[in-house]
C-alpha positions in Angstrom: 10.2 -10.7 29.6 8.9 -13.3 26.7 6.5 -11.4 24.6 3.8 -13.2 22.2 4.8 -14.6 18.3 2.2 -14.3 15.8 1.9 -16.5 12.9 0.3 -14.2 10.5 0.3 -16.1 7.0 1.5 -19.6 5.6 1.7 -21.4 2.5 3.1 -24.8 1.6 6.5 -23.8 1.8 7.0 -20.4 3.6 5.8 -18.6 6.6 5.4 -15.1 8.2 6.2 -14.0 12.0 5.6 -11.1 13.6 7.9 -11.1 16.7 6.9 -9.2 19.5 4.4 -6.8 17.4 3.0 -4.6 20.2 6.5 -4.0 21.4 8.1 -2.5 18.4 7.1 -0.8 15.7 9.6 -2.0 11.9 12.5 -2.7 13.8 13.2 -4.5 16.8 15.2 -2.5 20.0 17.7 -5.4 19.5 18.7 -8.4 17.5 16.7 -11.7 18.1 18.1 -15.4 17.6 15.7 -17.9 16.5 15.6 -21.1 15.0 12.7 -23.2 13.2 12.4 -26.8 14.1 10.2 -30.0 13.0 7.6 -32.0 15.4 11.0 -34.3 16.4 13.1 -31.5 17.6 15.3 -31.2 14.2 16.5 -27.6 13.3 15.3 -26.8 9.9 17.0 -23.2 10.1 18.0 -20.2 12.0 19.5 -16.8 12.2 18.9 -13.3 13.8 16.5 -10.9 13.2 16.6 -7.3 13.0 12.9 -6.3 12.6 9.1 -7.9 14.0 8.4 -9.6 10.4 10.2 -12.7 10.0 10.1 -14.4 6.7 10.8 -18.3 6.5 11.5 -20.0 3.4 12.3 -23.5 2.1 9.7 -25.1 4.4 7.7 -28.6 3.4 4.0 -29.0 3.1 1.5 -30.1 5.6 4.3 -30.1 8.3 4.0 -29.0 11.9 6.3 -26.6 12.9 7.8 -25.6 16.5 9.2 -21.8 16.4 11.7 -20.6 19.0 13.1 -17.1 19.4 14.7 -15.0 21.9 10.8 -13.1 22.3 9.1 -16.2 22.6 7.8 -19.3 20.8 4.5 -20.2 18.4 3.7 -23.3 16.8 2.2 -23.2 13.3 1.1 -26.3 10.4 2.0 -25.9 6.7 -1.2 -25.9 4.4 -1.0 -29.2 2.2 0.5 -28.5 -1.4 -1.6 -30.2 -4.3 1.6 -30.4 -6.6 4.7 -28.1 -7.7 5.3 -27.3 -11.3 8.5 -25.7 -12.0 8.3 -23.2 -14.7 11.2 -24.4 -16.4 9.8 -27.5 -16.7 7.1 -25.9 -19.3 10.3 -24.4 -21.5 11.1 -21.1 -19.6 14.1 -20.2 -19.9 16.6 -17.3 -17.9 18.1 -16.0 -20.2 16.1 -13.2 -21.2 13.6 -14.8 -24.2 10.3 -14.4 -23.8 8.9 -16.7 -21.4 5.1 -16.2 -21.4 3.7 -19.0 -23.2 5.7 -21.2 -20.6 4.3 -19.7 -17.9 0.8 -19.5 -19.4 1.2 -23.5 -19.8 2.8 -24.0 -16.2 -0.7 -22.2 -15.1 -3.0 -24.5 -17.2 -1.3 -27.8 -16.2 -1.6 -27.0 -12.3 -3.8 -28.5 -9.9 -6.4 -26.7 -7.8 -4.1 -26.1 -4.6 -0.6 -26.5 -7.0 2.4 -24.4 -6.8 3.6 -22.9 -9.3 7.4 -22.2 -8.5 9.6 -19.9 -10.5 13.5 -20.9 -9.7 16.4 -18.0 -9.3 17.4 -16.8 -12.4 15.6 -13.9 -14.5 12.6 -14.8 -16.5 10.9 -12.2 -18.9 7.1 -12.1 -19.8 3.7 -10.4 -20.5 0.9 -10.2 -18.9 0.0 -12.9 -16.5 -3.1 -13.8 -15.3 -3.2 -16.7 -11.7 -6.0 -18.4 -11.3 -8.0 -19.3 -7.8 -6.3 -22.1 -5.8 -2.9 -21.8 -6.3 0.7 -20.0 -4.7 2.8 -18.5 -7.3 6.6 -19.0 -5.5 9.6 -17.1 -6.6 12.7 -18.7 -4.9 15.3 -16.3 -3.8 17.4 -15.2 -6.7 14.0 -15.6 -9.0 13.4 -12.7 -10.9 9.8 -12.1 -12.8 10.5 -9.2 -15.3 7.9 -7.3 -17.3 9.5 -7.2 -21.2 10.1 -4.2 -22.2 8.1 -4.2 -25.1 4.1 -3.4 -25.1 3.0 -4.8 -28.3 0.4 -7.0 -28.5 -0.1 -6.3 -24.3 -3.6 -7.5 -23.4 -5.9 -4.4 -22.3 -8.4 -5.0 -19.0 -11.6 -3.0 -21.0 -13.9 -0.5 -18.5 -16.1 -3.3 -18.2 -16.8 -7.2 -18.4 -19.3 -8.8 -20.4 -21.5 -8.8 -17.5 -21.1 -5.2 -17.4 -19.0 -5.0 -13.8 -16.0 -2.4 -13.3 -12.5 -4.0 -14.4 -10.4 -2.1 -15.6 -9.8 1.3 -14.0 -7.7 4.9 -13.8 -8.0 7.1 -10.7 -11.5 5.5 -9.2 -13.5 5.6 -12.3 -13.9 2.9 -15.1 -11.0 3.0 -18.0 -9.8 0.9 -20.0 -5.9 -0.3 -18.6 -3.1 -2.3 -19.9 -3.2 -5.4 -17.5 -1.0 -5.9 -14.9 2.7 -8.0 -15.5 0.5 -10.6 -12.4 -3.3 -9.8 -13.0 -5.7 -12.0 -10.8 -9.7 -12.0 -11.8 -12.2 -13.4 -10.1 -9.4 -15.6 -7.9 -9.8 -16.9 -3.9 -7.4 -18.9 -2.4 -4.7 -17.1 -3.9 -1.1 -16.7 -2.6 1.8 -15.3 -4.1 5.7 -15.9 -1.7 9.2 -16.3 -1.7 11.9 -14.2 -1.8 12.0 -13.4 -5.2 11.9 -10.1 -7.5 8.3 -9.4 -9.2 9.6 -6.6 -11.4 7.0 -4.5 -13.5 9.4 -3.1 -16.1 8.4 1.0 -15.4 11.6 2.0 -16.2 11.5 -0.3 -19.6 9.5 1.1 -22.8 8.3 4.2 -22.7 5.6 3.9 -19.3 6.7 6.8 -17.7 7.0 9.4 -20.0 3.2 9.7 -20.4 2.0 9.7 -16.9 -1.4 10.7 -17.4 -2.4 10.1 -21.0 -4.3 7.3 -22.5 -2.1 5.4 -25.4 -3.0 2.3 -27.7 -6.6 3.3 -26.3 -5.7 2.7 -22.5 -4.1 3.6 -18.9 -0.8 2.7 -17.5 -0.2 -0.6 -16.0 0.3 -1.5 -12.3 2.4 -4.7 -11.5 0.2 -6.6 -9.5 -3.7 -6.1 -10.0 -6.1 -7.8 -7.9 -9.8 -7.8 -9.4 -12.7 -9.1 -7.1 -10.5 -11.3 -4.9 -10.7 -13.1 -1.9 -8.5 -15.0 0.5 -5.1 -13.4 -1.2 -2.1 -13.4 0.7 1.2 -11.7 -0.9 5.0 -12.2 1.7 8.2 -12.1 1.1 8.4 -10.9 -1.9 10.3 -7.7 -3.4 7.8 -6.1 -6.1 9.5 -2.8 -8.3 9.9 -0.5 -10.9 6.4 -0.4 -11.4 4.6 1.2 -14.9 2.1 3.1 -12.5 0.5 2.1 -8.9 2.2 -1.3 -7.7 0.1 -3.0 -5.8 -3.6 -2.4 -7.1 -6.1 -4.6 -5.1 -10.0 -3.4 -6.6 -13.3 -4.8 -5.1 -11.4 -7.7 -3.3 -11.8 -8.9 0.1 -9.9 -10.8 3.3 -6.0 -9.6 1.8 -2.9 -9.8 4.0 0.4 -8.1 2.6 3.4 -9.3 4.7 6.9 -9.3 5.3 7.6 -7.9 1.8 9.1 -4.9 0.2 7.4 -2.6 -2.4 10.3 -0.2 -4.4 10.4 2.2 -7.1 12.7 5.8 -8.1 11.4 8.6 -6.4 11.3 10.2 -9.5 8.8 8.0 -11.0 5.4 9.2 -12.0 2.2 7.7 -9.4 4.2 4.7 -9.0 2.0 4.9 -5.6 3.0 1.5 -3.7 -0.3 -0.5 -2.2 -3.8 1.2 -3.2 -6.3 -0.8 -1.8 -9.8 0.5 -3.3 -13.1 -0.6 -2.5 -11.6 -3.4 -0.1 -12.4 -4.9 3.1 -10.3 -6.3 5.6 -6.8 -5.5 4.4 -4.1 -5.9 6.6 -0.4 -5.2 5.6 2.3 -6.1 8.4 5.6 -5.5 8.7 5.9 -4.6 4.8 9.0 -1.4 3.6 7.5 1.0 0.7 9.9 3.2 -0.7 8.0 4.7 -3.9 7.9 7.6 -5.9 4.3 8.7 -4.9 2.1 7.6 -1.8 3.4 4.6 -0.3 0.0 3.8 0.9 -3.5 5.0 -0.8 -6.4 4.0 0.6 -9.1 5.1 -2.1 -12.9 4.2 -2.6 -13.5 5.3 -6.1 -14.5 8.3 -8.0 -18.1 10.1 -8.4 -18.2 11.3 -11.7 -21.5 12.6 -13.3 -23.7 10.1 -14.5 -20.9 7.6 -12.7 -21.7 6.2 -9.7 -22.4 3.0 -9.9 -18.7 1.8 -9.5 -18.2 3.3 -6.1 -17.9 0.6 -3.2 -16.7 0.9 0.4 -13.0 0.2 2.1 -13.7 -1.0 5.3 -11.4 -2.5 8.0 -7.7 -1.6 7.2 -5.1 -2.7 9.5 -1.0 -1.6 9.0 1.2 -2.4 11.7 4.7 -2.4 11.9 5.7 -1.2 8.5 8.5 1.5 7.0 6.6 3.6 4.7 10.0 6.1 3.3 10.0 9.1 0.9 6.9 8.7 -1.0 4.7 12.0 -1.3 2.6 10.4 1.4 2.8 7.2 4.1 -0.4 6.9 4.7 -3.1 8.2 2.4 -7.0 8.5 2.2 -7.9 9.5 -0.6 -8.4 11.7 -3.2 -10.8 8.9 -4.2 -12.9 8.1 -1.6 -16.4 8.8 -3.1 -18.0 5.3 -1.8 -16.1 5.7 1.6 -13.4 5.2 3.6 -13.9 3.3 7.1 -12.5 2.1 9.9 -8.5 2.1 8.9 -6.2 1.3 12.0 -2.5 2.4 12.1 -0.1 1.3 14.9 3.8 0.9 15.5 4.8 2.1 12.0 7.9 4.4 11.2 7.5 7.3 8.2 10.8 8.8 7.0 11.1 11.0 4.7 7.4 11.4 3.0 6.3 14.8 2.1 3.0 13.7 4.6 2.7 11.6 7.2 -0.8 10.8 7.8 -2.6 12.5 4.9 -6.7 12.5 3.9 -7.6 14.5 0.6 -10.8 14.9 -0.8 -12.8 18.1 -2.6 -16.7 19.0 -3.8 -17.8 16.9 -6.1 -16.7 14.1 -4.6 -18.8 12.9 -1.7 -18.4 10.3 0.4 -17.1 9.7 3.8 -13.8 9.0 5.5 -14.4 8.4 9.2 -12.9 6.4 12.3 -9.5 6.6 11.5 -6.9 6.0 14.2 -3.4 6.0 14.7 -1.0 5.2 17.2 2.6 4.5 18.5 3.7 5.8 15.1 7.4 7.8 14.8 8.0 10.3 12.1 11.1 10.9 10.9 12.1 14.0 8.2 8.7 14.2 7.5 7.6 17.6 6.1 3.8 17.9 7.5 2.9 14.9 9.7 -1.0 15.6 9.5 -2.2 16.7 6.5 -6.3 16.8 6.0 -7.0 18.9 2.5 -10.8 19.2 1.6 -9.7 21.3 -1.5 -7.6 19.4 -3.0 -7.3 20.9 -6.5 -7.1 17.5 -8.7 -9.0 17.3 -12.1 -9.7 19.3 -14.8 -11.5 21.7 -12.8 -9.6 21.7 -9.5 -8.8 25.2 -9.6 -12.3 26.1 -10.3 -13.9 28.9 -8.0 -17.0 26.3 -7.6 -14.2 24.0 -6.3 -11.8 26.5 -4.4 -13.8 29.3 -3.3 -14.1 29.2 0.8 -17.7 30.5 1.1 -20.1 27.8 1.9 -21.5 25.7 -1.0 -25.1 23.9 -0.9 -24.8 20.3 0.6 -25.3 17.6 -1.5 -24.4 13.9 -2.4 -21.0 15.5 -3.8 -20.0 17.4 -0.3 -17.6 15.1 1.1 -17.1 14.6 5.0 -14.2 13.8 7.9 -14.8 12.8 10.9 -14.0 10.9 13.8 -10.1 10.8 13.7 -7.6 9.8 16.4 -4.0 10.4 16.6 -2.3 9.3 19.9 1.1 9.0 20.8 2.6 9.9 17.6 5.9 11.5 17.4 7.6 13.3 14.8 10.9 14.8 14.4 12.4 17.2 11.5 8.8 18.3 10.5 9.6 21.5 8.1 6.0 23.0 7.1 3.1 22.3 9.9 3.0 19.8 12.6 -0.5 19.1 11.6 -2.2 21.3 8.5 -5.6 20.6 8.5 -8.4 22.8 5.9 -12.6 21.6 6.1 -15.2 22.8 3.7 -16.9 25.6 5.5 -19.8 23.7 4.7 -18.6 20.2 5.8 -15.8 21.2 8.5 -13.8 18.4 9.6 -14.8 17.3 13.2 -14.1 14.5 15.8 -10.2 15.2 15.5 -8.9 14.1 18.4 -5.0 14.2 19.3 -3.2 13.0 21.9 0.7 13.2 23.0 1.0 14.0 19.4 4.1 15.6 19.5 6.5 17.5 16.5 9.8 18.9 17.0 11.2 21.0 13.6 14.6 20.8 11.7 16.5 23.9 11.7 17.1 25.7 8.1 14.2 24.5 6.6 12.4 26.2 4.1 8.9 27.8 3.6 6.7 26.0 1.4 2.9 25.4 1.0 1.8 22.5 2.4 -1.7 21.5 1.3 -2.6 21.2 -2.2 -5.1 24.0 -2.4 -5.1 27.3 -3.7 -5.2 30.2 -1.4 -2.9 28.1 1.2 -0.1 30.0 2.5 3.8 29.1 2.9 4.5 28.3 6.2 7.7 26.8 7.9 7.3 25.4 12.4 4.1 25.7 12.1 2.6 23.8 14.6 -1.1 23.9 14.1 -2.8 25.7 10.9 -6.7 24.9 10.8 -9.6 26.1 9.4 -13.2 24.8 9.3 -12.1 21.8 11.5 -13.1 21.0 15.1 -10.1 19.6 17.3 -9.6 18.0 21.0 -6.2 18.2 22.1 -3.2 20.2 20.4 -0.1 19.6 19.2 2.6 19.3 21.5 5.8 21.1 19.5 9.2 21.7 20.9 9.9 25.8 21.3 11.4 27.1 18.0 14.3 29.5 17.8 13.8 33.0 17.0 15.1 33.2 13.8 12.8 30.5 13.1 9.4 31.7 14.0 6.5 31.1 11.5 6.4 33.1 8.8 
């Protein structure tokens, strides 16, 4: 049976498929043929696929395409290209000089609706900051590096001279090192190819002070998005980040595709995509392996006397993506003081994250994460595959009694709430903790949790381990359901455990 081709992004010169989407989840049941041809029948290229996003490279501007796959067939255009400036052309070289005044002249020579395309080799540079109307293309082979070296490296101040929110640290306004690709400000803004954007975390000395503030400012990320709209990111492989990756902040209409986000597990918050105060994100068919969350949905931080910063994510789609080994797959939170809304996640597969689905908050913090739903999503060696933590003991005072202590506290702007939640035909497999570990305020219990054919089955041996950031939480191991203050339809649906492996 032929099942529908989406045509999910494009640029002048590449494109991004998603075959058979509602069928699969990453990886499709079985290899696919296809083959891209022009309007007069002529193969451009073809191949086989092994998973629902499909990449395609190499393509020309303002050309209609004819795709044709073993799932079915769609027909796409090519956006008109105002111009392509090779990087090289400016003086960039691959051989490991510096190469950012070349690219900062590539940038000023190009035309509203130009491409800017980086050819394979390995070009080093600081900073970067795109401008609105453009695609930044890295060829296959092309490799962006961050230099290792952070003097001199521009630093994003808490604030503009208009006195809005740039730079940032954990939902509130800090001053940061800017990002190795920092757009401001930018619409229209794509950034393809099969090339490396790399953000030189495990270069200098970025890791080794994970939380401090140096030179008089915060960690980088590798790709920071500030006030966008209209940005579309494929294909590409971004790594080896200085602290998040993929840092999108007050920005709007984003698509994340068909790409790969990668750092060490050992490395310090290198979480992978943090959208914060967004709307409409959608992220398709992208692979996270990170060495924090892989996902973070956030929505800022209420601090005292700090509020004005907080804004709304609203309307996150993620289908069809491998989220593996980060703390978390999916995350809401801990910074979700303006709120977190409507976030939709189908056909994905987690393997190996501490947590599959995961919502954190505390007091203090306020705010509201509701209508959240998830479905046709497999878990694979994934400790605790719900996780909702209303203690959470991050900041200075996290292990506070005002913070910790389980009698009710007053309500007030800072009581946070979680509602409305849906999981439905999840399935997870090698859970070691809890099947689903879920802890409300006693004054602000989670309700509207709602599961369905949510069903865990645990791996043998494991070991007893706490797992909920919170103090007064107790080891557990095949746990299927620990709750407290929460209100639940439905249960979770877990496979008999042996006797010598009954809950502590």
């Amino acid at each position: 049976m032929k099942t529908s081709i989406r045509i999910l992004a494009a640029t002048p010169r590449s494109a991004v498929a998603l075959l058979a989407e509602e069928a699969h989840r990453y990886r499709l049941t079985r290899p696919a043929a296809w083959r891209i041809a022009c309007r007069d029948g002529e193969t451009v290229a073809e191949g086989v696929a092994q998973v629902v996003p499909l990449f395609l490279d190499g393509l020309r501007p303002a050309t209609d395409y004819r795709l044709v796959t073993d799932l079915g067939e769609a027909g796409f255009r090519t956006p008109r290209c105002a111009g392509m400036i090779d990087v090289t052309d400016h003086g960039a070289r691959a051989d490991g000089t510096d190469a950012t005044r070349a690219f900062a002249d590539a940038l000023d020579a190009l035309s509203p609706g130009g491409t800017l395309h980086v050819p394979p080799g390995r070009f080093v540079s600081a900073p970067l900051f795109l401008r609105s109307d453009m695609v930044l293309h890295l060829a296959g082979g092309a490799e962006l590096a961050a230099r290792a070296e952070r003097e001199d490296w521009p630093i994003l101040p808490a604030r503009d001279a208009r006195g809005r929110v740039l730079g940032t640290w954990e939902g509130l306004p800090e001053a940061s090192f800017a990002a190795l690709l920092s757009a401001i400000d930018c619409g229209r803004l794509a950034i393809t190819g099969r090339g490396v954007v790399d953000g030189g975390g495990a270069r200098g000395d970025w890791w080794t002070w994970p939380k401090e503030t140096r030179d008089g400012a915060r960690r980088a990320r590798t790709l920071f998005l500030s006030r966008c709209r209209d940005v579309a990111v494929s294909g590409v492989t971004i790594r080896n980040s200085p602290s998040w990756t993929v840092h999108p902040h007050l920005s709007e209409n984003l698509t994340f595709a068909a790409m790969a986000i990668e750092s060490p597990p050992d490395s310090p918050n290198t979480d992978g995509l943090n959208p914060e105060s967004c709307r409409d994100v959608t992220v398709a068919g992208v692979r996270i392996s990170v060495g924090d969350d892989c996902i973070a949905i956030k929505a800022g931080k209420r601090a005292p006397g700090a509020e004005d910063h907080l804004a709304p994510t609203q309307g996150v789609t993620i289908g069809n993506c491998l989220l593996e080994r980060g703390h978390g797959a999916v995350v809401l939170g801990s910074e979700m003081s303006g709120d977190i809304t409507d976030v939709t996640v189908a056909r994905c597969d987690f393997v190996g994250t501490d947590r599959g689905l995961r919502i954190k908050t505390r007091r203090g913090r306020g705010g509201r994460v509701a209508r959240i739903r998830m479905s046709g999503v497999v878990m694979e060696d994934v400790a605790t595959p719900l996780a909702v933590n209303a203690f959470y003991f991050c900041d200075a005072d996290g292990r506070s009694e005002a913070v910790q202590s389980r009698a009710p506290a007053p309500v007030g702007p800072g009581t946070p709430e979680i509602d409305d939640i849906t999981l439905e035909d999840v399935t997870a497999t090698g859970a070691r903790l809890a099947g689903a570990a879920l802890l409300g305020l006693p004054e602000a219990p989670l309700t509207g949790l709602r599961l369905g054919r949510f069903r865990v089955s645990f791996r043998d041996g494991a070991e007893a381990d706490v797992p909920l950031m919170a103090e007064g939480v107790p080891e557990m191991r095949h746990v299927a359901l620990f709750a407290e203050n929460a209100e639940i339809d439905g249960a979770v649906e877990a496979l008999p455990v042996p006797e010598e492996s009954a809950p502590c």
